[in-house]
C-alpha positions in Angstrom: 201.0 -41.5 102.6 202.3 -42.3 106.1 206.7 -43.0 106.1 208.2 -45.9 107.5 211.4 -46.4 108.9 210.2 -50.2 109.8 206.8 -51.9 109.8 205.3 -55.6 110.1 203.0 -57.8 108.1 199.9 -56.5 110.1 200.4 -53.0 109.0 202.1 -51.6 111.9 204.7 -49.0 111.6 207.7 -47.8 113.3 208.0 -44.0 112.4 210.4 -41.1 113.3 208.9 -40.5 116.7 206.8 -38.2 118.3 203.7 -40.2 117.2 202.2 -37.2 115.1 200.9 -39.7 112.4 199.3 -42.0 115.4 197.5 -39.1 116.5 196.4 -37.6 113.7 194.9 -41.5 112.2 193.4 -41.8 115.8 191.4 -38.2 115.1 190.6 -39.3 111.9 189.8 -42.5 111.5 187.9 -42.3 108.0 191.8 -41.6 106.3 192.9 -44.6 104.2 196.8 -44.3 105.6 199.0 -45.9 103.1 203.0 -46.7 104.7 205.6 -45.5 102.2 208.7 -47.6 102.8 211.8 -49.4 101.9 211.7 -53.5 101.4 214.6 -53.5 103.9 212.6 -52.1 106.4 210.2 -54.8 106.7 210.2 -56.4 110.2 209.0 -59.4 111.9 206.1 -59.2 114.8 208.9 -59.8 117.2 211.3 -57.2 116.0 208.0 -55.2 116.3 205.5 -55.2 118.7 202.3 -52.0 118.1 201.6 -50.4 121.3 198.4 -49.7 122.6 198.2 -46.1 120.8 199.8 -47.5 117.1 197.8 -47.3 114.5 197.5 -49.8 111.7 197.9 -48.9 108.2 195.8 -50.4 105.3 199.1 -51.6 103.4 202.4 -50.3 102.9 204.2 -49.7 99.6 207.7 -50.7 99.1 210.0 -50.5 96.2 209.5 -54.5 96.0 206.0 -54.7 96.4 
């Protein structure tokens, strides 16, 4: 489980900082990363764009979903 302060419809997050969970899912790419996050912090593709080290996430689970 991977925490989300934001993240987007195509699984992109936006974390704490630091990029320690980018790092880590780049190292390991068999992990299945689920997002842990709050419905409120969903965001639109413009409010977040993935740079080119973000890592996807398979989904993210929210309190409303």
């Amino acid at each position: 489980l991977v925490p989300c302060v934001g993240f987007n419809a195509d699984g992109f997050r936006l974390g704490y900082g630091g990029g320690y969970f980018d790092r880590f899912l780049a190292a390991h790419p068999h992990v299945t990363a689920l997002g842990l996050g709050w419905e409120l912090g969903r965001l639109s593709d413009t409010e977040l764009q993935p740079q080119v080290h973000d890592q996807p996430l398979v989904g993210v689970i929210t309190e409303g979903a």
